[in-house]
Structure formats: C-alpha cells, structure tokens
N, C-alpha and C positions, 0 to 999 in steps of 0.2 A: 794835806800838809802845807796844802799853800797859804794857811794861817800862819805858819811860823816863818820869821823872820830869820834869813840867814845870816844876821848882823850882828847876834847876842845871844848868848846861850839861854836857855830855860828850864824851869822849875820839873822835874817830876809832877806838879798838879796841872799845870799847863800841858806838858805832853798826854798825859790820862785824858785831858778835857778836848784835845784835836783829836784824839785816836778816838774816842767813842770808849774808856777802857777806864779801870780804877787805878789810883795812882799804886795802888798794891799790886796790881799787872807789872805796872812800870820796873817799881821797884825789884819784881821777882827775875822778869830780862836781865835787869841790870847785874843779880846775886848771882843767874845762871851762867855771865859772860854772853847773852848774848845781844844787849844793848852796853856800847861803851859811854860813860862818864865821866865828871870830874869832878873830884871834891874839893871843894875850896875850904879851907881853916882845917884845924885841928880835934884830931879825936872827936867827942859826941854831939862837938858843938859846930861841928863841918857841916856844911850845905851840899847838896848834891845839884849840878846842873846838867843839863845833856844838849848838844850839838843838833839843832834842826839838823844840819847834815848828817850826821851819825844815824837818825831817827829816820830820812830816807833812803841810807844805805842799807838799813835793818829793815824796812819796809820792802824794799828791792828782792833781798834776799828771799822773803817770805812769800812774792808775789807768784800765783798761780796762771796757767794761761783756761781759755774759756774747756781745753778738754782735760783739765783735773792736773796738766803737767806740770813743774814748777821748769823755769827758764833754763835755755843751756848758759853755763856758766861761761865765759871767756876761759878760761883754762881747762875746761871742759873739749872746749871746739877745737883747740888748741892740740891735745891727745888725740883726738881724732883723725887732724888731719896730717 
C-alpha cells in the first residue's frame, strides 16, 4: 500500500493493480459495504474513487496474525478488561 499516495483519492483500477486483485474484487467490497467510497457526479455517469486510507483500514481489518488469528480489536480489549 505504500504505492498509494495519501494526498488524492483513486481509481478502483488503481486499487485492483496495488492489491494484486481485479478491479471486479474492488468493486464487489465496495457493493458488500465493506470497502467505503465516493462517488463523484451523477447517476451512470459518476466515477467511483476510494481513500488510500480507507483501503488500509479495510486491509487492517482483514489482517491475520502468523497463527491463523485475526487481531484483537480495540473494542475488543476493551470488553475484556
């Protein structure tokens, strides 16, 4: 992710080509709610761009530790203690 610049949003084909992923991945995160966007213009003719930062919060989330765990959440740790 250290390809994208946190200056200026980007394309869906641009996210697809830093993840290693099709831009049709991209797009399906984005229809499930679990990658956030923004569209700029109107109905069909709107562009879609997405938030380096949004793209390593959504990476965050997903991240696994080396024994299969995924991370404790801050709200997580939180409950516990």
């Amino acid at each position: 992710m250290d390809t994208l610049p946190t200056h200026y949003l980007v394309t869906p084909a641009q996210a697809a080509r830093s993840l290693k992923v099709s831009a049709d991945t991209i797009y399906k995160w984005i229809k499930r709610g679990h990658l956030p966007y923004y569209k700029l213009g109107d109905g069909r003719n709107g562009t879609v761009r997405l938030s380096p930062r949004d793209i390593r919060d959504f990476l965050d989330r997903r991240r696994i530790d080396a024994l299969g765990r995924p991370p404790v959440r801050e709200s997580e740790s939180a409950e516990n203690d």
